[in-house]
Z-matrix of the N, CA and C atoms (Angstrom, degrees):
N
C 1 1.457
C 2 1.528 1 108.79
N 3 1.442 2 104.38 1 139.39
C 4 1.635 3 98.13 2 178.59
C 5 1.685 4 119.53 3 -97.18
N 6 0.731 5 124.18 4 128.20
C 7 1.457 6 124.39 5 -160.34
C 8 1.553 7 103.91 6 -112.91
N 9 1.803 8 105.37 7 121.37
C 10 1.656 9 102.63 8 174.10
C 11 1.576 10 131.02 9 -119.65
N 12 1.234 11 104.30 10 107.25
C 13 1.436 12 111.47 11 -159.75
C 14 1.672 13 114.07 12 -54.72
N 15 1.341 14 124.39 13 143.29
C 16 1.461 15 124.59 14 -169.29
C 17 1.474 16 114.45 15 -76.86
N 18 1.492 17 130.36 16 155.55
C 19 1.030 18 102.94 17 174.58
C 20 1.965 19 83.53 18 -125.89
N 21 1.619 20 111.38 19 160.98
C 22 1.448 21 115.62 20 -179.88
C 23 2.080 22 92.76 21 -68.73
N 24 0.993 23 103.17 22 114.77
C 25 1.860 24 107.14 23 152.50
C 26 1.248 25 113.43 24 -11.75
N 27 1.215 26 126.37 25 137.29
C 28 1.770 27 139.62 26 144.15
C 29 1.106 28 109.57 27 -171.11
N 30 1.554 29 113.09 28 175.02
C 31 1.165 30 147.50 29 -134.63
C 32 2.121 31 88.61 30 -81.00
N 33 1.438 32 101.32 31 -56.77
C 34 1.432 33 100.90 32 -149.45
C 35 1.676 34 95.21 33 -91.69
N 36 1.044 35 120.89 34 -1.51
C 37 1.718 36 125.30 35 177.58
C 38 1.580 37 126.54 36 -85.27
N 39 1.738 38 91.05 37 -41.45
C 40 1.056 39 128.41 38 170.54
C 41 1.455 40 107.84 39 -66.12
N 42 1.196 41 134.44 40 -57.32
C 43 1.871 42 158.00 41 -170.22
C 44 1.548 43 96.54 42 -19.15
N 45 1.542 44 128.31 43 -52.06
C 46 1.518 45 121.18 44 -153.52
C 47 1.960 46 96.88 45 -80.77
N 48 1.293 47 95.76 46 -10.13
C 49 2.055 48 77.22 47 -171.62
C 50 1.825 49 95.02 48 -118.37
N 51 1.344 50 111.99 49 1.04
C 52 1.665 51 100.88 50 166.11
C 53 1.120 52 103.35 51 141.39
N 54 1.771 53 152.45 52 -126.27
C 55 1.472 54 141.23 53 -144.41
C 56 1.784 55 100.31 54 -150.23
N 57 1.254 56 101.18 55 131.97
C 58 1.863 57 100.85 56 143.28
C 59 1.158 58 128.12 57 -67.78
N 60 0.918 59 145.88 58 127.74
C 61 1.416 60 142.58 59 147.26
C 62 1.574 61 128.40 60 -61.74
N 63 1.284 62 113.82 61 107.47
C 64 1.341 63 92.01 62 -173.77
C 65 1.272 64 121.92 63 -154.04
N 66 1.264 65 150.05 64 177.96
C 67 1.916 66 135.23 65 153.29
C 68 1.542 67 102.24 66 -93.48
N 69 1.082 68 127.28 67 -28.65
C 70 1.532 69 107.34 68 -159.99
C 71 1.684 70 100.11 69 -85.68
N 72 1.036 71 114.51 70 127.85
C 73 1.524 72 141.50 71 -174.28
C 74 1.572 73 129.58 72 73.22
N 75 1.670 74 96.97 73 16.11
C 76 1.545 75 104.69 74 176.88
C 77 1.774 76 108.85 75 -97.36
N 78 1.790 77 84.06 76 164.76
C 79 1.507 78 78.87 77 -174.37
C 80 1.421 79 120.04 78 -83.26
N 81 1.183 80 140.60 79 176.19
C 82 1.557 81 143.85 80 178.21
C 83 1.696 82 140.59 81 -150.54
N 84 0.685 83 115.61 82 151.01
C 85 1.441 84 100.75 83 -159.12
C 86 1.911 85 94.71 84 -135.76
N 87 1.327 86 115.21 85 124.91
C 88 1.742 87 114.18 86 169.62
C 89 1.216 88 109.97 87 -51.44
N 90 1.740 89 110.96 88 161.36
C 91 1.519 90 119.03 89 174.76
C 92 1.363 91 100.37 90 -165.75
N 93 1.551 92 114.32 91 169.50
C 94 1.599 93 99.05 92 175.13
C 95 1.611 94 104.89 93 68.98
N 96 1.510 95 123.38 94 57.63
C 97 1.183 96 113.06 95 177.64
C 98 1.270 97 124.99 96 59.70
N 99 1.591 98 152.21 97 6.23
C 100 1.263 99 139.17 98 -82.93
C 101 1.484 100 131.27 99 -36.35
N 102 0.951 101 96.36 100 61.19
C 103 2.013 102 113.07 101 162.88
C 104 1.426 103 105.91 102 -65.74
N 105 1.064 104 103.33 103 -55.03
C 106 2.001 105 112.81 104 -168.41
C 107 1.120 106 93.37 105 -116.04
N 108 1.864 107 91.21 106 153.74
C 109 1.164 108 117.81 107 169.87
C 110 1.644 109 122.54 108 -109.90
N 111 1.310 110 115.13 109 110.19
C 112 1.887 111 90.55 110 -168.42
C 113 1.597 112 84.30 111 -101.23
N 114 1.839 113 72.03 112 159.14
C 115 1.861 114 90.90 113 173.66
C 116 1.665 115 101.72 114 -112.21
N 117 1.223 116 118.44 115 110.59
C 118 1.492 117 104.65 116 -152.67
C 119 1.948 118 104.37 117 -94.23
N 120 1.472 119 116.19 118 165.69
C 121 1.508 120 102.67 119 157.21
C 122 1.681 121 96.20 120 77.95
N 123 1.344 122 149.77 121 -11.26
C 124 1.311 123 132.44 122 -151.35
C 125 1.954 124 99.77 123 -65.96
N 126 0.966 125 115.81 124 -10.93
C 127 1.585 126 106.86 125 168.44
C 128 1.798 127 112.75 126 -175.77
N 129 1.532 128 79.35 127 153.14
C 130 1.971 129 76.35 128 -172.26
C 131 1.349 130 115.28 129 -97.90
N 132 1.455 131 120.75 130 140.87
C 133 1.428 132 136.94 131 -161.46
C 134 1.857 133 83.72 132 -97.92
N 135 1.601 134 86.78 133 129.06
C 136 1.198 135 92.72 134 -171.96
C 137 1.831 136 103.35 135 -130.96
N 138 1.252 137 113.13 136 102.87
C 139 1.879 138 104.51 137 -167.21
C 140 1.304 139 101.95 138 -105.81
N 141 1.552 140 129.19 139 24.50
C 142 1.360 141 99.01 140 150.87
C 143 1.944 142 97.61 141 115.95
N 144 1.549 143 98.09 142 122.57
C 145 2.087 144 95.42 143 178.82
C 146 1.643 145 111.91 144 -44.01
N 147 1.324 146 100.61 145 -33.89
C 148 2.025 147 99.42 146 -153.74
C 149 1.636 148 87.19 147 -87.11
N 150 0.959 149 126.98 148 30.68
C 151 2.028 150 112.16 149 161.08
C 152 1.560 151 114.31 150 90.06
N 153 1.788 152 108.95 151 19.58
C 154 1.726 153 92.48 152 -170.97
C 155 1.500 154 107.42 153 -72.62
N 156 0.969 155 104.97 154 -171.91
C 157 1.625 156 140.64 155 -147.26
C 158 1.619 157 105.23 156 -116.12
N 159 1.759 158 120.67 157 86.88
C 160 1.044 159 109.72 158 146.89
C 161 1.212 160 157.27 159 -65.65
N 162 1.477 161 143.12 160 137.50
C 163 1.132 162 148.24 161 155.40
C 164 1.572 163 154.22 162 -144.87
N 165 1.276 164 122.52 163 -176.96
C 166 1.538 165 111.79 164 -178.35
C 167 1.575 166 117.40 165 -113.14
N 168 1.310 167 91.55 166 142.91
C 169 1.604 168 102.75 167 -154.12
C 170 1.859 169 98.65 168 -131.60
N 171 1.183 170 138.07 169 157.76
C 172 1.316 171 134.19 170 128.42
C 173 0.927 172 133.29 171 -124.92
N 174 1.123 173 94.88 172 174.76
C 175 1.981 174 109.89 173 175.84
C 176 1.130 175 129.22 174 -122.79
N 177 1.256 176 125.33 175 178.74
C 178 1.588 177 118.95 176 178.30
C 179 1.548 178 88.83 177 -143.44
N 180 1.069 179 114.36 178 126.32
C 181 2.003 180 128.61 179 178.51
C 182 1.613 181 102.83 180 -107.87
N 183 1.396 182 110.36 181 126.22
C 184 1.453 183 105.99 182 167.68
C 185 1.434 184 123.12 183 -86.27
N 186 0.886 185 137.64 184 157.01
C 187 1.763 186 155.39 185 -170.72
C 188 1.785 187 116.52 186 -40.43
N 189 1.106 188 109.31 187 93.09
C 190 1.646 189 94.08 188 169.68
C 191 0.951 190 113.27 189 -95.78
N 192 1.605 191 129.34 190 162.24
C 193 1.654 192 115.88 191 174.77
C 194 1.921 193 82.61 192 -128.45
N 195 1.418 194 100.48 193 168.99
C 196 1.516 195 112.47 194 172.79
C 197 1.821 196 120.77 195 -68.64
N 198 0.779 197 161.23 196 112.78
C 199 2.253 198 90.33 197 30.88
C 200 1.204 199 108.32 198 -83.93
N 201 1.607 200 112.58 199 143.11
C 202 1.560 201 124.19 200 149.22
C 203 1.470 202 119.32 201 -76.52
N 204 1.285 203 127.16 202 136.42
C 205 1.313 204 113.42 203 176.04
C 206 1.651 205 93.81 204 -125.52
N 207 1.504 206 119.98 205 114.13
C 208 1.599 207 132.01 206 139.81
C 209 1.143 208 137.89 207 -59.08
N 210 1.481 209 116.09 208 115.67
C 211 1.386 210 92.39 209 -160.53
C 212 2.231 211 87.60 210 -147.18
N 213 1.550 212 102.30 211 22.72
C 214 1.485 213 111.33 212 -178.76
C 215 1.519 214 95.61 213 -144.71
N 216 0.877 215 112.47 214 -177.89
C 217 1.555 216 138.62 215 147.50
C 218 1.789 217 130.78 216 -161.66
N 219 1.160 218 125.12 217 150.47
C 220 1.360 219 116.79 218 -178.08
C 221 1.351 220 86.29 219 -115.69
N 222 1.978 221 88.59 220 -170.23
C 223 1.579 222 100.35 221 -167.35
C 224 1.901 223 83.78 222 -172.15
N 225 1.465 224 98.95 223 149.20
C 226 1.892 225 106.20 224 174.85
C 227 1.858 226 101.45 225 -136.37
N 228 1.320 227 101.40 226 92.10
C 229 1.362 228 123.28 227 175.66
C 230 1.491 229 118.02 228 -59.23
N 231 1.619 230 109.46 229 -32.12
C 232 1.173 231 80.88 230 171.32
C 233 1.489 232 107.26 231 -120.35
N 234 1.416 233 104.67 232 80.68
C 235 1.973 234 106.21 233 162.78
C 236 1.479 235 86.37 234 135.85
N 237 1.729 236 102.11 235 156.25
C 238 1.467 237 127.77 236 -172.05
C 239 1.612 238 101.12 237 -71.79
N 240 1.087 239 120.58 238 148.12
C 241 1.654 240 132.18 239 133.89
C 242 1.365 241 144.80 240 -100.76
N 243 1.500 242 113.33 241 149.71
C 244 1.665 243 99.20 242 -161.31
C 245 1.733 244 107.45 243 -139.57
N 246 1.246 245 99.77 244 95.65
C 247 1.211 246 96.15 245 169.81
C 248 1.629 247 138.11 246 -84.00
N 249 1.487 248 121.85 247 98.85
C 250 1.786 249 115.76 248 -174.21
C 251 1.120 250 105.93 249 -127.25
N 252 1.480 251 102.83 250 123.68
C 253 1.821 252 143.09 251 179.00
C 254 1.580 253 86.93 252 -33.43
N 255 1.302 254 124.38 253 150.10
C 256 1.014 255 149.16 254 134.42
C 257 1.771 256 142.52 255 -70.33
N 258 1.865 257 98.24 256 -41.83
C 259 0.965 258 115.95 257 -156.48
C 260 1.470 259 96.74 258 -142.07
N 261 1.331 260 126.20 259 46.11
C 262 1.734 261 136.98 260 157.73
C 263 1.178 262 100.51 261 56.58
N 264 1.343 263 114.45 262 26.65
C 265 1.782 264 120.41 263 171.32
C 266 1.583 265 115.27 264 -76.93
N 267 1.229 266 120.18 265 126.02
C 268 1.790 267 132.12 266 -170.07
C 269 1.326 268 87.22 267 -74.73
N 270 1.325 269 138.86 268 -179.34
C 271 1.626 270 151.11 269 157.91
C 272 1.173 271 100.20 270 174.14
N 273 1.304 272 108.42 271 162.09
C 274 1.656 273 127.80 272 -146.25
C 275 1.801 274 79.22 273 -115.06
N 276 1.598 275 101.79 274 160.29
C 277 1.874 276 104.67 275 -177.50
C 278 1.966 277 80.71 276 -165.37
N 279 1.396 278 79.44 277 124.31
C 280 1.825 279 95.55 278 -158.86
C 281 1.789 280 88.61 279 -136.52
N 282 1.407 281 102.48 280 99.07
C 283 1.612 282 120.73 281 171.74
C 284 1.822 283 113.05 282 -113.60
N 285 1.554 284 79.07 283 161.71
C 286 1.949 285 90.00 284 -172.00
C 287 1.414 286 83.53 285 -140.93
N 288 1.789 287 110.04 286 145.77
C 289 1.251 288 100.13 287 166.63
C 290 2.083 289 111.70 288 -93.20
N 291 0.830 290 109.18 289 -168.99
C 292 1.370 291 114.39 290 -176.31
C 293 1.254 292 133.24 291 -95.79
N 294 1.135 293 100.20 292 110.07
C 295 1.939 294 111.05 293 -156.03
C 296 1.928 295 105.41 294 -62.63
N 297 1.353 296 117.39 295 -175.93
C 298 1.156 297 131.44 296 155.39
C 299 1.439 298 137.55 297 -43.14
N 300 1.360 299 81.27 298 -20.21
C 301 2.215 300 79.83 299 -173.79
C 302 1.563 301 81.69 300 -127.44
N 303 1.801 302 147.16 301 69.69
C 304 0.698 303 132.67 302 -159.47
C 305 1.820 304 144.22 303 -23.89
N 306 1.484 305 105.47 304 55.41
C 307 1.429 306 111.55 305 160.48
C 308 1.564 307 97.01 306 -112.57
N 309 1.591 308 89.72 307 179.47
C 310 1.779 309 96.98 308 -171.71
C 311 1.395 310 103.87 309 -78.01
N 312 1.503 311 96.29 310 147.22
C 313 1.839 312 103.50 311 174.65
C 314 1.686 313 128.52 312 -101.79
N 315 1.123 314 90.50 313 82.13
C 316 1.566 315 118.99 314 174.69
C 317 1.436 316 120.02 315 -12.77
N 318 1.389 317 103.10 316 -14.45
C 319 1.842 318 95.00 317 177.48
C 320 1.443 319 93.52 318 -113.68
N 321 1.179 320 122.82 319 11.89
C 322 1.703 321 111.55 320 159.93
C 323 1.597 322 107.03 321 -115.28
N 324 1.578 323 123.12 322 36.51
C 325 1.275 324 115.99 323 -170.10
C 326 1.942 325 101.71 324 -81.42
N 327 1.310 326 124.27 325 126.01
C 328 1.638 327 117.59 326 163.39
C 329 1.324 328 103.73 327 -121.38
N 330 1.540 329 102.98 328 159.59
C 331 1.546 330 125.85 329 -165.81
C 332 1.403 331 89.72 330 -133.05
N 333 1.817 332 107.90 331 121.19
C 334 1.635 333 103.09 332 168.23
C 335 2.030 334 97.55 333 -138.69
N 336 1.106 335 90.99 334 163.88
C 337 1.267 336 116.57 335 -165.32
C 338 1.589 337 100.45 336 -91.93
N 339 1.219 338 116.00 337 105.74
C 340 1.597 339 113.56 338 169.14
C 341 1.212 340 129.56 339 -88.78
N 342 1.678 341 123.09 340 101.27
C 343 1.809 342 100.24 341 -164.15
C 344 1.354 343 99.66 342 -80.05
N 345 1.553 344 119.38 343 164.67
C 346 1.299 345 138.83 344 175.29
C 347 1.333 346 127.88 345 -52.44
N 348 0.983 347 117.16 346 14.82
C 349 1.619 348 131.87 347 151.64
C 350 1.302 349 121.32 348 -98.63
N 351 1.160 350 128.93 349 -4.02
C 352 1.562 351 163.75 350 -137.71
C 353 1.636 352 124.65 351 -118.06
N 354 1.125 353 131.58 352 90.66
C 355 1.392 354 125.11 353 -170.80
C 356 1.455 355 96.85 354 -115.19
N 357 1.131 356 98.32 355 164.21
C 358 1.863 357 112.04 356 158.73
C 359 1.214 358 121.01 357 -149.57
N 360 1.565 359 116.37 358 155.92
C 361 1.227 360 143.78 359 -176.75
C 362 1.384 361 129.44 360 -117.31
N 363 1.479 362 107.08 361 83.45
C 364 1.622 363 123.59 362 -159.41
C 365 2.281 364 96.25 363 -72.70
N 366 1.290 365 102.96 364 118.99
C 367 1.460 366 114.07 365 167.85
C 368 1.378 367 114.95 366 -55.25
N 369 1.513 368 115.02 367 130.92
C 370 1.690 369 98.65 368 179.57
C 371 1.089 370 132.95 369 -57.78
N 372 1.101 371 127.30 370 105.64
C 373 1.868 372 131.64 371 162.39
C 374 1.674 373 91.19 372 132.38
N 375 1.816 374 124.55 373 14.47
C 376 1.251 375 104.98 374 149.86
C 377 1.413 376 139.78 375 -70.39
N 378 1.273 377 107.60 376 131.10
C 379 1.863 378 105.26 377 167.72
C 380 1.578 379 129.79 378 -59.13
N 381 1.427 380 99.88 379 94.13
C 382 1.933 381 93.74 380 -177.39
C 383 1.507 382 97.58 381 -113.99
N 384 1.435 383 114.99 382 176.79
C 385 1.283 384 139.80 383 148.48
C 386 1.829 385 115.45 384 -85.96
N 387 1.763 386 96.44 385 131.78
C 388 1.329 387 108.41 386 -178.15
C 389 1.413 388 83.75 387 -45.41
N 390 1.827 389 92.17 388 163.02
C 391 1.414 390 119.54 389 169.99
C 392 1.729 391 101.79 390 -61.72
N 393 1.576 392 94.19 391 145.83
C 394 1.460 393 124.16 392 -160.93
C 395 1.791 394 114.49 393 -142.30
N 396 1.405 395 130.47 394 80.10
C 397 1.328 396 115.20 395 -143.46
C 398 1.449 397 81.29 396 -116.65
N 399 1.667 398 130.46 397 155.22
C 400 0.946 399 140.07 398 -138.70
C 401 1.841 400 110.01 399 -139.30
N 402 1.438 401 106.05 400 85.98
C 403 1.904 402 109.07 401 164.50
C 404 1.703 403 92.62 402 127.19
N 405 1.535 404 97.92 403 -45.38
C 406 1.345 405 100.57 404 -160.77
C 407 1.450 406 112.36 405 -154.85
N 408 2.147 407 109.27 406 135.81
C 409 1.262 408 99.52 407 -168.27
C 410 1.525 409 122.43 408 -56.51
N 411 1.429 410 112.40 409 170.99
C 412 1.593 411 108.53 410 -177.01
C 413 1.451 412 111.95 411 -155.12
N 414 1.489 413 123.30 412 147.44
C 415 1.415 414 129.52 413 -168.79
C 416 1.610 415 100.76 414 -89.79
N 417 0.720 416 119.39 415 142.45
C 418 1.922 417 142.21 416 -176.96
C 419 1.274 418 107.70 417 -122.64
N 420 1.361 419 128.87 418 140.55
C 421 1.464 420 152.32 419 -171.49
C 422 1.666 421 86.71 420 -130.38
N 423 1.206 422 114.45 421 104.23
C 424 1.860 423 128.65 422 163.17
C 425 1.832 424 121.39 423 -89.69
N 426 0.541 425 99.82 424 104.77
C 427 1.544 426 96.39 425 171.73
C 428 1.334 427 112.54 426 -111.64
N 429 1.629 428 122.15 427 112.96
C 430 1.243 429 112.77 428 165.22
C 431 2.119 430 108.68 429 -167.25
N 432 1.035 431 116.24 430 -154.90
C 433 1.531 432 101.17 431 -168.80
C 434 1.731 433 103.01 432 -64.24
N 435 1.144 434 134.04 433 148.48
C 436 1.375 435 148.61 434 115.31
C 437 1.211 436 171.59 435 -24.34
N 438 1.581 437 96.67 436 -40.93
C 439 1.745 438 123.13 437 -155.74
C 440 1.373 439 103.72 438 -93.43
N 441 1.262 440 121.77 439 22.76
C 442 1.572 441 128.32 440 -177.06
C 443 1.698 442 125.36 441 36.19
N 444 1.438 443 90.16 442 37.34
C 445 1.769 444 115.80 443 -174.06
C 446 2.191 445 91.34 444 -80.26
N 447 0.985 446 126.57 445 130.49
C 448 1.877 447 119.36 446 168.75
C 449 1.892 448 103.71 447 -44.22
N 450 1.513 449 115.73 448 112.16
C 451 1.275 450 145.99 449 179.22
C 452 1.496 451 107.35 450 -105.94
N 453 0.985 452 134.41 451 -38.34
C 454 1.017 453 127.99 452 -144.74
C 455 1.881 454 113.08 453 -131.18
N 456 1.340 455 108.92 454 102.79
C 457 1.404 456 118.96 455 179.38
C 458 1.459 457 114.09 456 -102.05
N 459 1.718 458 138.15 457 131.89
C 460 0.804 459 133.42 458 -165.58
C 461 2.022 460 105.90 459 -141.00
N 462 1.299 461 95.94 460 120.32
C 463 1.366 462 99.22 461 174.42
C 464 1.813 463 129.55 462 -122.31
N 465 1.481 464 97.99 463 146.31
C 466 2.124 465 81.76 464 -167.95
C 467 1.623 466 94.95 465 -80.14
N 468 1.187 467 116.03 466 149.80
C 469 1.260 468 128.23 467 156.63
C 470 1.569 469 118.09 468 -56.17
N 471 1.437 470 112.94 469 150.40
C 472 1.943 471 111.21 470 -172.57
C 473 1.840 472 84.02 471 -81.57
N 474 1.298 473 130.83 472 -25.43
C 475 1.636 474 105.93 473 177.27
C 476 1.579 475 111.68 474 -123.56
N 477 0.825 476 141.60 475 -152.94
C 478 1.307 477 156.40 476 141.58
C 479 1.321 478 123.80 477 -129.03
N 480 1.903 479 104.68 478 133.74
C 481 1.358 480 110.91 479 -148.82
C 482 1.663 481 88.73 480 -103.99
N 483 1.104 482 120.46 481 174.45
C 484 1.690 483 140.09 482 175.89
C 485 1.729 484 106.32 483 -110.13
N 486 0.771 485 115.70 484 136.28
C 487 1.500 486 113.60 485 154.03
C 488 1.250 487 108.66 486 -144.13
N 489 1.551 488 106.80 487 117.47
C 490 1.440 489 113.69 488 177.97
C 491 1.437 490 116.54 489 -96.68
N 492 1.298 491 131.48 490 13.00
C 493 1.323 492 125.13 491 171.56
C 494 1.656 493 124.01 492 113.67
N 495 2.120 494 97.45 493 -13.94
C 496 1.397 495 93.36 494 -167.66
C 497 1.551 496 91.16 495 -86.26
N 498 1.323 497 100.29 496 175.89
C 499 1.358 498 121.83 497 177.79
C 500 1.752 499 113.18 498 -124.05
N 501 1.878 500 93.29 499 135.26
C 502 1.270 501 101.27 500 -177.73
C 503 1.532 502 143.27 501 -35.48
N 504 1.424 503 125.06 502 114.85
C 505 1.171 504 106.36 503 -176.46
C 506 1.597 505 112.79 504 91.61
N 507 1.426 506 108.73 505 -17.49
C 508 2.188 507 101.92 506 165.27
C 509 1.645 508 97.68 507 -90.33
């Protein structure tokens, strides 16, 4: 069995398959009288050269607990996706980048742990794992194309990996 150790989410780990979403270390600017603070720009909605059609969508993910076992991945080629927690829900975001014969390449597969302050923004034509939310169900805010143009490519992996929860390097 192949087993893939988690790594905690960030900004610069995260960087090769697309964006965190996040407040802690972005920049911000007051508004609203300064009542609020927006953090503006945290990632770009990207729908695609031929003119698709962005929008916002959610979800509701039910509860996995460890082990996860991967044993697929999808991918939306034409335009980014963005998944951000609603409801301080952790979920696992398990990307591969894209091999030579375009499926994902299995010896660059990582598994990171998103805590619930935590969104991400998968680049179009990255390899992730469907949403995967962790103890307890959780509401998702999606942003990504719309226009019911084919988005969505899905391939099985040659193994299936384990992830039991530890994290890289403890």
């Amino acid at each position: 069995m192949n087993i893939l150790k988690l790594e905690m989410l960030s900004k610069e780990a995260f960087a090769p398959f697309g964006e965190v979403i996040e407040i802690e270390g972005s920049d911000w600017h007051p508004i609203n009288g300064g009542t609020t603070r927006r953090y503006h720009h945290l990632a770009p909605i990207d729908a695609g050269p031929e003119g698709g059609r962005p929008g916002i969508s959610m979800a509701r993910g039910q509860a996995f607990s460890y082990p996860v076992f991967v044993s697929m991945l999808e991918r939306h080629p034409a335009g980014s996706q963005a998944w951000i927690p609603c409801t301080q829900t952790a979920f696992l975001v398990v990307v591969a980048p894209n091999g030579p014969d375009g499926r994902p390449d299995e010896t660059g597969l990582r598994a990171f742990r998103a805590s619930g302050s935590q969104g991400v923004n998968y680049r179009a034509g990255t390899w992730h794992h469907p949403l995967t939310t962790l103890d307890r169900q959780g509401d998702f805010i999606i942003v990504d194309r719309v226009d019911g143009a084919p988005n969505c490519d899905e391939a099985d992996l040659r193994a299936t990996y384990l992830i039991d929860g530890s994290l890289k390097g403890a």
